[in-house]
C-alpha positions as CSV (number, residue, x, y, z in Angstrom):
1,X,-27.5,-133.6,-52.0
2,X,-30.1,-133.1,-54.8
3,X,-29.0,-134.7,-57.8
4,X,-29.2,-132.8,-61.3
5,X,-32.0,-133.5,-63.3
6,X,-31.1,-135.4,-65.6
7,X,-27.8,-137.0,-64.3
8,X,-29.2,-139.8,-62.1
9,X,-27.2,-142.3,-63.5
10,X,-25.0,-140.8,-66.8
11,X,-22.7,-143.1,-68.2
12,X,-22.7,-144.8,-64.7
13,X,-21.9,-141.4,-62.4
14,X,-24.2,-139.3,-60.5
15,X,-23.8,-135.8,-60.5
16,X,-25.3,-133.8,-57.7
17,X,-24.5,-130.1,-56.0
18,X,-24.7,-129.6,-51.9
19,X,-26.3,-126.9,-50.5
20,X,-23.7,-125.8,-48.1
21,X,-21.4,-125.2,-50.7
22,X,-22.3,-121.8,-50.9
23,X,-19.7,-119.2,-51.1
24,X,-17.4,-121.6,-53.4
25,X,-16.4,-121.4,-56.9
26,X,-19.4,-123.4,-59.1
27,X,-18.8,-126.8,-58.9
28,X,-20.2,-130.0,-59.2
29,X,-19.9,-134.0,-57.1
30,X,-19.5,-136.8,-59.4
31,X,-20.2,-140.5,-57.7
32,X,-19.3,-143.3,-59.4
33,X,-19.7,-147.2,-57.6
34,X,-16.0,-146.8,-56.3
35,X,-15.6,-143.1,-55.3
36,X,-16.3,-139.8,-55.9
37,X,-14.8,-136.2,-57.6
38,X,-15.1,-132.5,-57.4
39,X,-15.1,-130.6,-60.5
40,X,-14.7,-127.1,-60.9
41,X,-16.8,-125.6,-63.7
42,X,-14.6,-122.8,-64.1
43,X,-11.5,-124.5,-65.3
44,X,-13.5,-128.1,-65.7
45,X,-10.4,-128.9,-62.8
46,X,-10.1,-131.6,-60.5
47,X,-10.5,-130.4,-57.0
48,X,-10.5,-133.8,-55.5
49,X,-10.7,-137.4,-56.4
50,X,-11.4,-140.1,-53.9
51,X,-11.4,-143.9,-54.8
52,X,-12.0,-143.3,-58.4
53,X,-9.7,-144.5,-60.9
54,X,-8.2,-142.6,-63.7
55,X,-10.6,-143.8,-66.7
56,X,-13.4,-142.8,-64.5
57,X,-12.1,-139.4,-63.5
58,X,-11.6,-138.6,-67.4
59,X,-15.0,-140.1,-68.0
60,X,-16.8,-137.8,-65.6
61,X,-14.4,-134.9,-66.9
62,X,-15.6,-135.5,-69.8
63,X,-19.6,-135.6,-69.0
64,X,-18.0,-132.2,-67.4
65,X,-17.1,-130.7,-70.1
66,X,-20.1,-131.5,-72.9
67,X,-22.6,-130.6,-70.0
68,X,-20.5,-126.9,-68.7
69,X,-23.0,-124.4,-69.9
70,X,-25.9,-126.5,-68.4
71,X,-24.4,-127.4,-65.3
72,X,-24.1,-123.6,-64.7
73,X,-27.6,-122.4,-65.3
């Protein structure tokens, strides 16, 4: 799970891409100390949220969001 460069630790979160996600919509993994998230960058949706709680998951939406355009190049 290579980490983006750049995101090691942001705003507490690590955000990383798998290599077997291949064939999927682009997306990116969030992990915070509690859980972790699945963000479209399409839509900047949630596609699933485990152990995180709800300031967190708008936190890293956020990060999500200001960071779209990179996160897809």
């Amino acid at each position: 799970m290579p980490t983006i460069k750049g995101f090691e630790k942001k705003k507490g979160f690590r955000f990383f891409f798998t290599s077997h996600d291949r064939g999927e919509e682009p997306h990116i993994h969030a992990e915070g100390s509690s859980g972790i998230m699945k963000v479209s960058l399409k839509n900047l949706s949630v596609e699933y949220s485990r152990g995180l709680t709800y300031s967190e998951e708008r936190k890293i939406l956020a990060i999500a969001e200001e960071n779209q355009k990179h996160f897809l190049k």
